[in-house]
N, CA, C and O atoms as a Tinker XYZ file with bonds, in Angstrom:
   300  protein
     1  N      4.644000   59.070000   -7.325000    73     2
     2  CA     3.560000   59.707000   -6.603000    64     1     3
     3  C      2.317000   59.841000   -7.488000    63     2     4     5
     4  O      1.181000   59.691000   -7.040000    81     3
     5  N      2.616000   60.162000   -8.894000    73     3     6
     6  CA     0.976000   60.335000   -9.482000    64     5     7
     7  C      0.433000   58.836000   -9.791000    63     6     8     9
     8  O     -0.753000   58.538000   -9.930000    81     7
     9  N      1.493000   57.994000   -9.866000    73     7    10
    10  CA     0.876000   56.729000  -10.079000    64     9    11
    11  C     -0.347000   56.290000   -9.290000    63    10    12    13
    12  O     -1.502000   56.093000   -9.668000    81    11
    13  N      0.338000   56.168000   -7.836000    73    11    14
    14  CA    -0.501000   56.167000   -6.367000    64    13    15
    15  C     -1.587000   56.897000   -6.791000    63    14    16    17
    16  O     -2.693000   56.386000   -6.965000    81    15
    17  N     -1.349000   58.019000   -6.961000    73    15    18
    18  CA    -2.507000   58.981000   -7.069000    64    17    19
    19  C     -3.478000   58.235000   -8.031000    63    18    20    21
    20  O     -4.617000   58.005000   -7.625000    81    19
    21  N     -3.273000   58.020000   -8.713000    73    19    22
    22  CA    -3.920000   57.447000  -10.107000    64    21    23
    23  C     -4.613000   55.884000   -9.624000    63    22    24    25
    24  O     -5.679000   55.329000   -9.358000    81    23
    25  N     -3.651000   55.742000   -9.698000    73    23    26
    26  CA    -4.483000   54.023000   -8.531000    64    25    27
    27  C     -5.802000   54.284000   -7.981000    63    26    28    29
    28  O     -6.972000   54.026000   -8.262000    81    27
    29  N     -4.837000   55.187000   -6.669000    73    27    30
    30  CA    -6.387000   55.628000   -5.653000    64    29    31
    31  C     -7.456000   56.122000   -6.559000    63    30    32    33
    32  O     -8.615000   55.709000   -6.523000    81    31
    33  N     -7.034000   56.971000   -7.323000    73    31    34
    34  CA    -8.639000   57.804000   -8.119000    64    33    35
    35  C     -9.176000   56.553000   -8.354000    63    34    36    37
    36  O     -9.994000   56.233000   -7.491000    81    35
    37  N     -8.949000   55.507000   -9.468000    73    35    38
    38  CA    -9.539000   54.790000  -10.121000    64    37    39
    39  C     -9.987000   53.764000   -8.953000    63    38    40    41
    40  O    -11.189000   53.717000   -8.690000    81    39
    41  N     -9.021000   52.879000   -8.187000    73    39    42
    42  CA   -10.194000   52.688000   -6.852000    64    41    43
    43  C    -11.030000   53.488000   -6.586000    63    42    44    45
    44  O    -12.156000   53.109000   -6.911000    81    43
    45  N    -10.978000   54.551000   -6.082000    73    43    46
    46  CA   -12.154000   55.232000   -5.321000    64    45    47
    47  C    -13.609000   55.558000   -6.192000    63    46    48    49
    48  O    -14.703000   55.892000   -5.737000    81    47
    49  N    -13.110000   55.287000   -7.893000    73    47    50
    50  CA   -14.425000   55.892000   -8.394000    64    49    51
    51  C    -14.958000   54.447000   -8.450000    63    50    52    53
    52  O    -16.163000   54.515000   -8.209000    81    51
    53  N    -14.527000   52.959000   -8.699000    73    51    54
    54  CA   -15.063000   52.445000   -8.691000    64    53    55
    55  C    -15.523000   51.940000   -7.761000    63    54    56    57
    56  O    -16.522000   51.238000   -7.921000    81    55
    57  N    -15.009000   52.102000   -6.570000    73    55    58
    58  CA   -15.939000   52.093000   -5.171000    64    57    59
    59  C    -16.992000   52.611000   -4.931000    63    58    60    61
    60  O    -17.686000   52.054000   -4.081000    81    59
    61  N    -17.412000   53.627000   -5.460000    73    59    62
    62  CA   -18.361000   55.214000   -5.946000    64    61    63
    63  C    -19.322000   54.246000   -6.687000    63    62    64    65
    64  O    -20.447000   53.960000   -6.274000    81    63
    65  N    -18.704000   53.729000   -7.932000    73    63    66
    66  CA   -19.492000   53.365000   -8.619000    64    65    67
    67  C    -20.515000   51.964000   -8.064000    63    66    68    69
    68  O    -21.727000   52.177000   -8.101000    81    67
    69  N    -20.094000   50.697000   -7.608000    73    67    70
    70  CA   -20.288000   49.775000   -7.084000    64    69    71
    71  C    -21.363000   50.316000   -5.665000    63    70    72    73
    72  O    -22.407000   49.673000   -5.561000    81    71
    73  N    -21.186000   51.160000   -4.881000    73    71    74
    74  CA   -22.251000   51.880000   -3.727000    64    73    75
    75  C    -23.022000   52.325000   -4.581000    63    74    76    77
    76  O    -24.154000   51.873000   -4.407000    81    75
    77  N    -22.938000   53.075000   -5.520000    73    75    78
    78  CA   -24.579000   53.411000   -6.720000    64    77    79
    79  C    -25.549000   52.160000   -6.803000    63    78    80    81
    80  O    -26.644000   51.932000   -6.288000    81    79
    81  N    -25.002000   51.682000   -7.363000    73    79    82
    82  CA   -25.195000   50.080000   -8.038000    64    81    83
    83  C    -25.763000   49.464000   -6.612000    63    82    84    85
    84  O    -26.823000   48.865000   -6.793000    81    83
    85  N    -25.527000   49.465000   -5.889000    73    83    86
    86  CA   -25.942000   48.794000   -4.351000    64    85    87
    87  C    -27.056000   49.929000   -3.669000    63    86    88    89
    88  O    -28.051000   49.358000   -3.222000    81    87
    89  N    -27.066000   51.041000   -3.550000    73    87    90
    90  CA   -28.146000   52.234000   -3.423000    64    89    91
    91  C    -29.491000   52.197000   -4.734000    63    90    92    93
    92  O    -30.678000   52.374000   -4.458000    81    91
    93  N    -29.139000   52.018000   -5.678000    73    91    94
    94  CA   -30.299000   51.403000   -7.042000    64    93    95
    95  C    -30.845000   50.072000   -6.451000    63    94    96    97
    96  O    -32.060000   49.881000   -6.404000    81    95
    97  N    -30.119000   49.325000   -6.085000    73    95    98
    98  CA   -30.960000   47.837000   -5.790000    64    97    99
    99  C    -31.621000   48.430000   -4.385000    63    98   100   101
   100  O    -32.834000   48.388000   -4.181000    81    99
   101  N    -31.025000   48.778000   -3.799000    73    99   102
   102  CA   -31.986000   48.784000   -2.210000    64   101   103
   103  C    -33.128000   49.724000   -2.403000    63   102   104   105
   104  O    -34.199000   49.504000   -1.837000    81   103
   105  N    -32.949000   50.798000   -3.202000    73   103   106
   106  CA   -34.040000   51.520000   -3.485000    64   105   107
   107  C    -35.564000   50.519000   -4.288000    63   106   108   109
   108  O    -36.726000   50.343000   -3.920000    81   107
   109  N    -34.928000   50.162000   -5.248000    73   107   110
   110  CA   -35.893000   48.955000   -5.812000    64   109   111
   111  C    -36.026000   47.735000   -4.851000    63   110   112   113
   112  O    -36.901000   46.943000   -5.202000    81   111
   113  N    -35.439000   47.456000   -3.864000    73   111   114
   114  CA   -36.228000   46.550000   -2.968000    64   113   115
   115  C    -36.914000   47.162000   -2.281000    63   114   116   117
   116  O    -37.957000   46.539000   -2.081000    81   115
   117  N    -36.865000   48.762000   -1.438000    73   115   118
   118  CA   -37.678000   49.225000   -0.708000    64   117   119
   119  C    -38.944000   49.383000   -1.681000    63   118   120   121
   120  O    -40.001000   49.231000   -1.070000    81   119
   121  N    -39.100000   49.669000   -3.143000    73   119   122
   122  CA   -40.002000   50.004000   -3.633000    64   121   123
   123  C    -41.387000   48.790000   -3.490000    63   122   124   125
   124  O    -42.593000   48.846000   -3.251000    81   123
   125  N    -40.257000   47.612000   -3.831000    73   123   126
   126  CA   -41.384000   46.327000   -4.114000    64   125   127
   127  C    -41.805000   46.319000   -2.418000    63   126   128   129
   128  O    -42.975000   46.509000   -2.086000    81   127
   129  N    -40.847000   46.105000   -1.519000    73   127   130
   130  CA   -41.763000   46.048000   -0.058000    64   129   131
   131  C    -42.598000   46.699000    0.779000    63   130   132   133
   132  O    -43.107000   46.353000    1.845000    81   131
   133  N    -42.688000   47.992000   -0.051000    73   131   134
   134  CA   -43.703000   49.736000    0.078000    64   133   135
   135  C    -44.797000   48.764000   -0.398000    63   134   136   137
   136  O    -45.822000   48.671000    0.277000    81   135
   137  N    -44.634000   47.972000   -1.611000    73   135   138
   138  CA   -46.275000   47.834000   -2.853000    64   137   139
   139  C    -46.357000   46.705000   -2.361000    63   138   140   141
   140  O    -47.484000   46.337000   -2.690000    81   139
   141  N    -45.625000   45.449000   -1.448000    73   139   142
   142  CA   -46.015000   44.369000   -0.690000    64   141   143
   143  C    -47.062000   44.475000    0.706000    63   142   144   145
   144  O    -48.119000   43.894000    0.949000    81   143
   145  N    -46.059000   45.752000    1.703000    73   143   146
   146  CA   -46.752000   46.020000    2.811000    64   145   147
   147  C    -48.152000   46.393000    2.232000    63   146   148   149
   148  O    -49.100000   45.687000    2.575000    81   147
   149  N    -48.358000   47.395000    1.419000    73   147   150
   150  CA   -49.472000   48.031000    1.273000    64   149   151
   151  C    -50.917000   47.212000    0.133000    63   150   152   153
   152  O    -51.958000   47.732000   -0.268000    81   151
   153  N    -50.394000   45.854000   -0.080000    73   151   154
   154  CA   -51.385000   45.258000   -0.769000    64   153   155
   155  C    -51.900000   44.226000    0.796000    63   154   156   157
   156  O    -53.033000   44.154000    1.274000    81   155
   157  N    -50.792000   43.631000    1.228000    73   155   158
   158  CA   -50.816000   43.069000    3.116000    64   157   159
   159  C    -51.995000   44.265000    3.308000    63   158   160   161
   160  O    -53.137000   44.213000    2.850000    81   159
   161  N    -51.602000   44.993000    3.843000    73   159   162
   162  CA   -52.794000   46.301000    4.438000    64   161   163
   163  C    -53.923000   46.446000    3.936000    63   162   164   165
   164  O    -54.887000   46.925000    4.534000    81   163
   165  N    -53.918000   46.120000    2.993000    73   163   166
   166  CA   -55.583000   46.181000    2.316000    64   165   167
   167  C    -55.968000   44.429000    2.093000    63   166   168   169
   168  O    -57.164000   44.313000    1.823000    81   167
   169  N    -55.614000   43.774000    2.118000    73   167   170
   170  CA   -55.932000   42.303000    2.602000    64   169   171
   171  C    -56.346000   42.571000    4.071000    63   170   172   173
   172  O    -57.510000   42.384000    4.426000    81   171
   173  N    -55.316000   43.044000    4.987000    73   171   174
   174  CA   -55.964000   42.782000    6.731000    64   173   175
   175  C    -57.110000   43.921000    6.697000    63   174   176   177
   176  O    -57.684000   43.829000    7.782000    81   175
   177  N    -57.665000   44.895000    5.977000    73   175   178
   178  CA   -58.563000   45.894000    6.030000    64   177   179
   179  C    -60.203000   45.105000    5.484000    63   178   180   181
   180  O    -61.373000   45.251000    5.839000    81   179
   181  N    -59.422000   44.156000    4.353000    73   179   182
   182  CA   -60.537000   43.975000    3.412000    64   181   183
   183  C    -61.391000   42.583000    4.838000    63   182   184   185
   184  O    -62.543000   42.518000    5.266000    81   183
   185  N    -60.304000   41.827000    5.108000    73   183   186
   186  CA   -60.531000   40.745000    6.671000    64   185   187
   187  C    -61.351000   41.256000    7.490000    63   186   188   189
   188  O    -62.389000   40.722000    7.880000    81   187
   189  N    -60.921000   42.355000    7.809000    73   187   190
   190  CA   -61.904000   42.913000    9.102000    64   189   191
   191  C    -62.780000   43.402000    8.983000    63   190   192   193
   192  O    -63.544000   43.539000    9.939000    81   191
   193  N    -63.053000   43.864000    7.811000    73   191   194
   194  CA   -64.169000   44.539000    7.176000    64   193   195
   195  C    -65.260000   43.598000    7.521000    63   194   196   197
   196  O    -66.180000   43.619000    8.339000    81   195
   197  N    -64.819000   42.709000    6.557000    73   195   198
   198  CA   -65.610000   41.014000    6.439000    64   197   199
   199  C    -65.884000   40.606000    8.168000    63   198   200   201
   200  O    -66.872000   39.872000    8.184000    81   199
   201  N    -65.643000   40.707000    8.832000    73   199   202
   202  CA   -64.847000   39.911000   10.195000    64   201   203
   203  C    -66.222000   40.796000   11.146000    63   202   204   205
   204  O    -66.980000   40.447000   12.051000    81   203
   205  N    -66.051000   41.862000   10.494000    73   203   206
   206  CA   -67.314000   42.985000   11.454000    64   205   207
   207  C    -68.522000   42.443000   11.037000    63   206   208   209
   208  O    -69.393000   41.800000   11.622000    81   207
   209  N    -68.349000   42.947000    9.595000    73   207   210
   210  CA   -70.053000   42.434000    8.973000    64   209   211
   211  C    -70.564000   41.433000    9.663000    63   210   212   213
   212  O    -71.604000   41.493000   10.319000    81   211
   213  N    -69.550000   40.079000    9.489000    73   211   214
   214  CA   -70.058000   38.627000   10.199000    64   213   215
   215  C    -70.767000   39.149000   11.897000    63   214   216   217
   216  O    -71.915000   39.048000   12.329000    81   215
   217  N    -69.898000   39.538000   12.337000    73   215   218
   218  CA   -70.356000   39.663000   13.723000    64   217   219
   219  C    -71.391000   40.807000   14.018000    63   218   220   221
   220  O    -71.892000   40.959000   15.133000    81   219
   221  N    -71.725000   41.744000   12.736000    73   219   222
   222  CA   -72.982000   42.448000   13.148000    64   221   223
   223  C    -74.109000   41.436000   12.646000    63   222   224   225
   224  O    -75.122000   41.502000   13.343000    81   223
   225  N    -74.178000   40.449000   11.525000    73   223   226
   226  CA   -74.997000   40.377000   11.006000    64   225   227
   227  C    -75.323000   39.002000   12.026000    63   226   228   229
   228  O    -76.510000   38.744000   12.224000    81   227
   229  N    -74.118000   38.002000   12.760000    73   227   230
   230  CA   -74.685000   37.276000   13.760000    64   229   231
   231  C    -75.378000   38.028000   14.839000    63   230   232   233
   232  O    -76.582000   37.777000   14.896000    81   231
   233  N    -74.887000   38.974000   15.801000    73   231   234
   234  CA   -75.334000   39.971000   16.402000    64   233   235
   235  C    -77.175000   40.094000   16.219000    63   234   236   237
   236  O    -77.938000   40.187000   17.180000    81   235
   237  N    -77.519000   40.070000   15.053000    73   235   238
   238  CA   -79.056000   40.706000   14.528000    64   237   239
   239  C    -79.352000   39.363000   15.063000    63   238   240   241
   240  O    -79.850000   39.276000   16.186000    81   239
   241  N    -79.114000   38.388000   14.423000    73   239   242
   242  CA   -79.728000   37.164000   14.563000    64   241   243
   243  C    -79.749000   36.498000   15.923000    63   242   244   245
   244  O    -80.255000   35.405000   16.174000    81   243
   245  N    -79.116000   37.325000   16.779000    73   243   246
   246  CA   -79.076000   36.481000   18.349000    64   245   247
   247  C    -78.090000   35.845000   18.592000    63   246   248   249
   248  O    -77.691000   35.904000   19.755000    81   247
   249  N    -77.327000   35.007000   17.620000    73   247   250
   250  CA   -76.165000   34.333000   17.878000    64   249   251
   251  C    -74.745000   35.048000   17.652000    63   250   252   253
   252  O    -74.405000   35.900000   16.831000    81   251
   253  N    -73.886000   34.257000   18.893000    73   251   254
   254  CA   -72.389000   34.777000   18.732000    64   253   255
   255  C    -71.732000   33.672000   18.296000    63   254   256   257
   256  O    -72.062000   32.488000   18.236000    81   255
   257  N    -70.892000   34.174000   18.047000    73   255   258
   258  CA   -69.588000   33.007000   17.179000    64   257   259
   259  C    -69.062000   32.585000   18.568000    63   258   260   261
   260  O    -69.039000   33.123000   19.675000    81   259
   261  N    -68.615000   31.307000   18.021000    73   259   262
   262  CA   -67.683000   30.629000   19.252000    64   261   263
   263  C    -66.441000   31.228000   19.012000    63   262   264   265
   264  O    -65.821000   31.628000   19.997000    81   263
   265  N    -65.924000   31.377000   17.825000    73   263   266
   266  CA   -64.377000   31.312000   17.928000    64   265   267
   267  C    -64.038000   32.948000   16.885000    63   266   268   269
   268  O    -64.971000   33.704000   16.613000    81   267
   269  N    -62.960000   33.160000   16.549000    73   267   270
   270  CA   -61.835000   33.951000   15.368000    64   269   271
   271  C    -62.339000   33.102000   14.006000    63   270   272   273
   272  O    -62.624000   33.782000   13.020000    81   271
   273  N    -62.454000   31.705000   13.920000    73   271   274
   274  CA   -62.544000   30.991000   12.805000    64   273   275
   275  C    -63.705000   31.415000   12.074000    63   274   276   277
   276  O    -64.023000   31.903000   10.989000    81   275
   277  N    -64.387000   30.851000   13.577000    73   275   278
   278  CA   -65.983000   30.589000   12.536000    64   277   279
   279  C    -66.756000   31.909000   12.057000    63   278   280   281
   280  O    -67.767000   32.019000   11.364000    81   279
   281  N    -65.666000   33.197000   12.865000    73   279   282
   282  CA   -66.292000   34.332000   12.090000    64   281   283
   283  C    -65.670000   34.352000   10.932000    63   282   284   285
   284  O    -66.518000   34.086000   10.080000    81   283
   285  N    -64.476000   34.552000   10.363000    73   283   286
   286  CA   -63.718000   34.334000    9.245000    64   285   287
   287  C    -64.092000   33.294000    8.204000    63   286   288   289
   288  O    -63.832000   33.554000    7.029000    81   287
   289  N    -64.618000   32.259000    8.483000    73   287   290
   290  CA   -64.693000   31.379000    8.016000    64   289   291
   291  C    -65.555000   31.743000    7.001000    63   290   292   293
   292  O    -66.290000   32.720000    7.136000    81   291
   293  N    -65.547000   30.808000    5.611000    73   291   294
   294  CA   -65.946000   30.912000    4.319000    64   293   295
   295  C    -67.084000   30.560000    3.939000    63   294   296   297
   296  O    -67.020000   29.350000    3.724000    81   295
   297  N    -68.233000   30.990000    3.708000    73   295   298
   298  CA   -69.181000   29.780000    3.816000    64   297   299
   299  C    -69.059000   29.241000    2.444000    63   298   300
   300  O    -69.688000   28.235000    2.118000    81   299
């Protein structure tokens, strides 16, 4: 009977241990995809920013863009 017993402990802690080890990595993947989404988010902020300007500053001038592109677009 303490054998069993002894078995199970030592399974169970290294089961314990191995879910740590798997809770550390997912935490460090949520971290990098927190600092991925949020560099994404300020790329689509920094776009539209740009994306307005274009279309106020065609706006002044009388002309509209034909398309999504040609406001985006690079000169």
């Amino acid at each position: 009977m303490k054998e069993h017993m002894a078995a199970r402990l030592a399974e169970l802690k290294s089961e314990y241990k191995n879910g740590e080890a798997q809770l550390r990595a997912l935490t460090e993947q949520e971290t990098l995809l927190r600092e991925t989404l949020l560099r994404i988010s300020g790329a689509i902020q920094v776009i539209e920013e740009l994306a307005a300007a274009d279309r106020s500053s065609l706006d002044g001038a009388g002309e509209e863009p034909t398309s999504d592109a040609e406001v985006l677009a690079v000169p």
